[in-house]
Structures are given as C-alpha cells and as structure tokens.
LUMLO-944062 format. One record per residue (C-alpha): x, y, z; chain; residue number from 1. Coordinates in Angstrom, 1 decimal, always signed. Example, Ala and Ser with C-alpha at 12.3 -4.5 7.8 and 13.67 -1.06 7.14 Angstrom:
<pt><c1>+12.3</c1><c2>-4.5</c2><c3>+7.8</c3><ch>A</ch><i>1</i></pt>
<pt><c1>+13.7</c1><c2>-1.1</c2><c3>+7.1</c3><ch>A</ch><i>2</i></pt>
END
This chain:
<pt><c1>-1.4</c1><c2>-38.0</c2><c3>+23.1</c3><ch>A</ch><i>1</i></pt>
<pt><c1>-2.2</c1><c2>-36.6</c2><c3>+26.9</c3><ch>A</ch><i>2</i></pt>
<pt><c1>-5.2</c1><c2>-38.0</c2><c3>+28.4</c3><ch>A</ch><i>3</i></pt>
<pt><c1>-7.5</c1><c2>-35.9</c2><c3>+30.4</c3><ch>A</ch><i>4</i></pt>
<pt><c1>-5.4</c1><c2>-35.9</c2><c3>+33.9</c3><ch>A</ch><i>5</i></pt>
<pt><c1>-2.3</c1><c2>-35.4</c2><c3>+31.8</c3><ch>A</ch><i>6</i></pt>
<pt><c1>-3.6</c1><c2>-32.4</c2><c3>+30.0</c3><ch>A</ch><i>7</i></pt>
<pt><c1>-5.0</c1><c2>-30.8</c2><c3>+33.7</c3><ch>A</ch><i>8</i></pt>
<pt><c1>-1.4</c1><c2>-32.0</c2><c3>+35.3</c3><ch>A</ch><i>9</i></pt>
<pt><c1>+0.4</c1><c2>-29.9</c2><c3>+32.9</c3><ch>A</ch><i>10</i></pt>
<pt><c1>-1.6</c1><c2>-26.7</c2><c3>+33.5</c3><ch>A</ch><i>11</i></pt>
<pt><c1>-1.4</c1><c2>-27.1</c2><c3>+37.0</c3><ch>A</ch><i>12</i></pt>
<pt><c1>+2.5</c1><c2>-26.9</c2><c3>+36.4</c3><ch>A</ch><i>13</i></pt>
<pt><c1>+1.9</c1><c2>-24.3</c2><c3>+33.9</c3><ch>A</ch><i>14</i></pt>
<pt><c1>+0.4</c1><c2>-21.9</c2><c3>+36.4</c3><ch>A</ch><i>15</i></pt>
<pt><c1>+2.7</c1><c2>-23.1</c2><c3>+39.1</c3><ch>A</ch><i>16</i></pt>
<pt><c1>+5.9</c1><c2>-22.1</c2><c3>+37.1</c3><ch>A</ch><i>17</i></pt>
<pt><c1>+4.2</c1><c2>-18.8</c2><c3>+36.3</c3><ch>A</ch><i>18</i></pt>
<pt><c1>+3.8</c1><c2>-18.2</c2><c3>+40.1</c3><ch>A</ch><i>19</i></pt>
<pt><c1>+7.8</c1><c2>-18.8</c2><c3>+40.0</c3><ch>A</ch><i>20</i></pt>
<pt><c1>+8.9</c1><c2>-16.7</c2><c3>+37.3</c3><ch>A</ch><i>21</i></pt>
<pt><c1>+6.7</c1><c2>-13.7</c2><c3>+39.3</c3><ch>A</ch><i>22</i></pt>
<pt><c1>+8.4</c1><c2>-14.6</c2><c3>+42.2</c3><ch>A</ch><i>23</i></pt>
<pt><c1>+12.1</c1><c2>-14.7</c2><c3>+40.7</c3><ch>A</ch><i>24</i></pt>
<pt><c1>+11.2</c1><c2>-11.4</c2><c3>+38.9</c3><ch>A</ch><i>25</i></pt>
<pt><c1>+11.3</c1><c2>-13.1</c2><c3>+36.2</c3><ch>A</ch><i>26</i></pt>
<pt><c1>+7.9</c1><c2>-12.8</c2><c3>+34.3</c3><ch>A</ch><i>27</i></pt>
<pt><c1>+5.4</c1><c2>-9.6</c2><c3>+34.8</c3><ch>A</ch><i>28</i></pt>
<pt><c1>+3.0</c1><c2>-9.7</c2><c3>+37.4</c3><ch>A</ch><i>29</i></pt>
<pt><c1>+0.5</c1><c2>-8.7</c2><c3>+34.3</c3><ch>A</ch><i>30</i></pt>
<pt><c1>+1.8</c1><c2>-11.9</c2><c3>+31.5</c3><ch>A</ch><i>31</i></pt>
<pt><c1>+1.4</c1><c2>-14.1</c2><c3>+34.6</c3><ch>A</ch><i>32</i></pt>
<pt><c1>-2.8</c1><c2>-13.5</c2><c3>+35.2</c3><ch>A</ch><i>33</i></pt>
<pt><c1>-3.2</c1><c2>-13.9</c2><c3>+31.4</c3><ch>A</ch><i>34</i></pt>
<pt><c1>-2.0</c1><c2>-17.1</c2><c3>+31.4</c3><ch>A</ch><i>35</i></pt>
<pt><c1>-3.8</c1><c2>-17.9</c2><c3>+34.4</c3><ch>A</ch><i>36</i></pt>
<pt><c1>-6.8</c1><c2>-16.7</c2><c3>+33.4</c3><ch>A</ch><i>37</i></pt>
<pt><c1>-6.1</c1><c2>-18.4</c2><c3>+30.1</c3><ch>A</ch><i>38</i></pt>
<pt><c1>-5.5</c1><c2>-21.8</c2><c3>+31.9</c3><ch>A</ch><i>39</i></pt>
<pt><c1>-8.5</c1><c2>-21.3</c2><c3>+34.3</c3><ch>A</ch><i>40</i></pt>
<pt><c1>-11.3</c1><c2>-20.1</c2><c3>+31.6</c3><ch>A</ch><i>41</i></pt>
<pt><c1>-10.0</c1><c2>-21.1</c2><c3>+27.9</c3><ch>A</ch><i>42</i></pt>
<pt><c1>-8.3</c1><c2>-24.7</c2><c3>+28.6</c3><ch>A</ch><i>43</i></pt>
<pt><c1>-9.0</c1><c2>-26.1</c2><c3>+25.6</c3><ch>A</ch><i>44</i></pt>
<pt><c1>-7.0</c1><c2>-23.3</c2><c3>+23.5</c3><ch>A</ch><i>45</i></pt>
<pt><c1>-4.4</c1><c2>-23.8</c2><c3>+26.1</c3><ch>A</ch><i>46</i></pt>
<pt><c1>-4.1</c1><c2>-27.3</c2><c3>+26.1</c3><ch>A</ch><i>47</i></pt>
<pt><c1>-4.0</c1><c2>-27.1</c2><c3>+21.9</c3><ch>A</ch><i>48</i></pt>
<pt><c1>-1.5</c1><c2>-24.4</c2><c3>+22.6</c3><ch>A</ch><i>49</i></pt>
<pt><c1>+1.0</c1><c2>-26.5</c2><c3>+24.3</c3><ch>A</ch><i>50</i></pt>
<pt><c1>+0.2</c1><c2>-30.0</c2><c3>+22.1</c3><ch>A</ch><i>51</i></pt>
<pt><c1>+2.0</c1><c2>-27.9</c2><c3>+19.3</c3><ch>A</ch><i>52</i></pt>
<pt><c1>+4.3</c1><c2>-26.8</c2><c3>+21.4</c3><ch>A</ch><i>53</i></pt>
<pt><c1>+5.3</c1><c2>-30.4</c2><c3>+22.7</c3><ch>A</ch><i>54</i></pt>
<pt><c1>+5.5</c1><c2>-31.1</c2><c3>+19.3</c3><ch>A</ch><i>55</i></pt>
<pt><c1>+8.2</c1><c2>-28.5</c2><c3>+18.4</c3><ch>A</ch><i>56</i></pt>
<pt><c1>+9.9</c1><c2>-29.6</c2><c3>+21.7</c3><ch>A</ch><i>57</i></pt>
<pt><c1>+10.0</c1><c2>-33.4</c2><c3>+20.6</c3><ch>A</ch><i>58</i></pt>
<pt><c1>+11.4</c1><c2>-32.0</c2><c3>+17.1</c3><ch>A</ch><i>59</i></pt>
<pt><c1>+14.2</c1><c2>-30.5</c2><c3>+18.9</c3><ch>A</ch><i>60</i></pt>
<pt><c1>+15.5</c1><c2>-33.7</c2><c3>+19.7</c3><ch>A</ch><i>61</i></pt>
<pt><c1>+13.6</c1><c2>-33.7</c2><c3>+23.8</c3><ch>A</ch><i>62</i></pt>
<pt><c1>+11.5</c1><c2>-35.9</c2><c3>+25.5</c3><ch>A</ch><i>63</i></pt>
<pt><c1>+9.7</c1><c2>-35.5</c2><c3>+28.4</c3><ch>A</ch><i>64</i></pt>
<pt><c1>+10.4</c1><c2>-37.8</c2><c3>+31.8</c3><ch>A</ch><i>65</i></pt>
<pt><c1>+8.7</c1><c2>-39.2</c2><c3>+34.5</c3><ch>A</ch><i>66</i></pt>
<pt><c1>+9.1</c1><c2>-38.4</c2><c3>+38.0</c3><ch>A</ch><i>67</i></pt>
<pt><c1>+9.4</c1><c2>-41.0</c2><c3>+40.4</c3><ch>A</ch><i>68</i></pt>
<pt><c1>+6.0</c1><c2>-41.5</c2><c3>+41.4</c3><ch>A</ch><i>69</i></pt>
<pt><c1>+5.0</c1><c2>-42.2</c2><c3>+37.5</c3><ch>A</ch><i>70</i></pt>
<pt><c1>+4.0</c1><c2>-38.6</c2><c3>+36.9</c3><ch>A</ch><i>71</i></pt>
<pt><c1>+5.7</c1><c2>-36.1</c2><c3>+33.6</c3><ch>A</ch><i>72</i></pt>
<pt><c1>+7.7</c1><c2>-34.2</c2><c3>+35.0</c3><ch>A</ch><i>73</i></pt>
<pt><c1>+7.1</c1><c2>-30.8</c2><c3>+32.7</c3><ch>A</ch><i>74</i></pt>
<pt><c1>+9.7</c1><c2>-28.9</c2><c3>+34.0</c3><ch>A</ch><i>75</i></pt>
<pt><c1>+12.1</c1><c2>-28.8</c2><c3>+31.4</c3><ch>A</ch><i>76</i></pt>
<pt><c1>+9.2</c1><c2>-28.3</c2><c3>+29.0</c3><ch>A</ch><i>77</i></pt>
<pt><c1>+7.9</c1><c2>-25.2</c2><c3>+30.4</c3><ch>A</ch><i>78</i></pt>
<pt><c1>+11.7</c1><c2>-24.0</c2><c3>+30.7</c3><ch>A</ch><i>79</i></pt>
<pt><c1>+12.1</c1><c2>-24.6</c2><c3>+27.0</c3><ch>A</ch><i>80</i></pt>
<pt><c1>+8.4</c1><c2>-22.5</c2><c3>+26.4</c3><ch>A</ch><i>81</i></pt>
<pt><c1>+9.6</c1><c2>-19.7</c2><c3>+28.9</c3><ch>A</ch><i>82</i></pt>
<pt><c1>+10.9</c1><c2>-17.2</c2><c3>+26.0</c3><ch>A</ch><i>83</i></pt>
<pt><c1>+7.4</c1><c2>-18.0</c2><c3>+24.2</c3><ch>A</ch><i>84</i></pt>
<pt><c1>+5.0</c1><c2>-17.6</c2><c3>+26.9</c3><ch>A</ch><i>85</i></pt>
<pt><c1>+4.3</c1><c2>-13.8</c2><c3>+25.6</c3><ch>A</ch><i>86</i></pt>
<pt><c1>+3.2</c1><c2>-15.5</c2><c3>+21.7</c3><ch>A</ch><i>87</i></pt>
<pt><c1>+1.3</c1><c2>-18.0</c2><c3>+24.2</c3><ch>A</ch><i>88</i></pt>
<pt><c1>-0.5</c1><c2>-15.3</c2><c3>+25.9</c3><ch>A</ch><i>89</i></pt>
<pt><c1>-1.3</c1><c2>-14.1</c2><c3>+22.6</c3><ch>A</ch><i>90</i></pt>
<pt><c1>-2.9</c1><c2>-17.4</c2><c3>+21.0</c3><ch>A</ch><i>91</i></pt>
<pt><c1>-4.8</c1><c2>-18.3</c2><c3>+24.0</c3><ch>A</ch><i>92</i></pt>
END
C-alpha cells in the first residue's frame, strides 16, 4: 500500500495531468474541476478511488516505476485511467 506522501504525490499528478488533457483539448474544461475539486475536498474517496484502480492496473499485467530521483512515476497509470476519468468523476 501507498503511504501518506505517496497517496498526496499521486493526486498532485492527478490534477497535473488533468491540467494537460484541458490543455491538449483533450478533456472538458467542466470533467477537469470535478476532479479537482474532487482531489482538493474529497481525498479520501479519491485516493480509494484510485487504490481499486491500481489494483485493476496491476491485474492487467502493469507495474508502476520509479523515476530517477526514487519517486512513482504515475504517468503511465493515469494514461491507462484516462478513458475512466468520467466513471471517476462519478464515484468521487
């Protein structure tokens, strides 16, 4: 399991690849503040949110790397949630 500065880490990253997807036109400016708001004021549901999620990633056969400087790097994660961020939205 993700300890405390894990858990925030991957939020942060979260609502950083959020700001992306807006960016690239790829998400709706609207989807994007619910899961920032969601991040900001329900953390909990979010982080038990994602735990499942992780779960189902690791069942697929992924794992989940470290960067260089020791921390996960999420990326591929949140790539693999992008299609499911609007059933996020909705549980969180």
């Amino acid at each position: 399991m993700l300890n405390r500065k894990e858990r925030q880490d991957r939020r942060r990253d979260l609502r950083e690849f959020v700001r992306s997807e807006v960016k690239n036109g790829d998400m709706d400016r609207r989807d994007a503040i619910r899961v920032m708001a969601a991040t900001r004021f329900n953390p909990q549901s979010v982080d038990d949110v994602l735990d499942d999620l992780m779960v189902e990633y690791a069942e697929a056969g992924n794992t989940i790397t470290l960067a260089a400087n020791g921390e996960r790097d999420w990326s591929a994660f949140l790539a693999f949630i992008k299609e499911l961020l609007p059933l996020f939205i909705g549980l969180c």
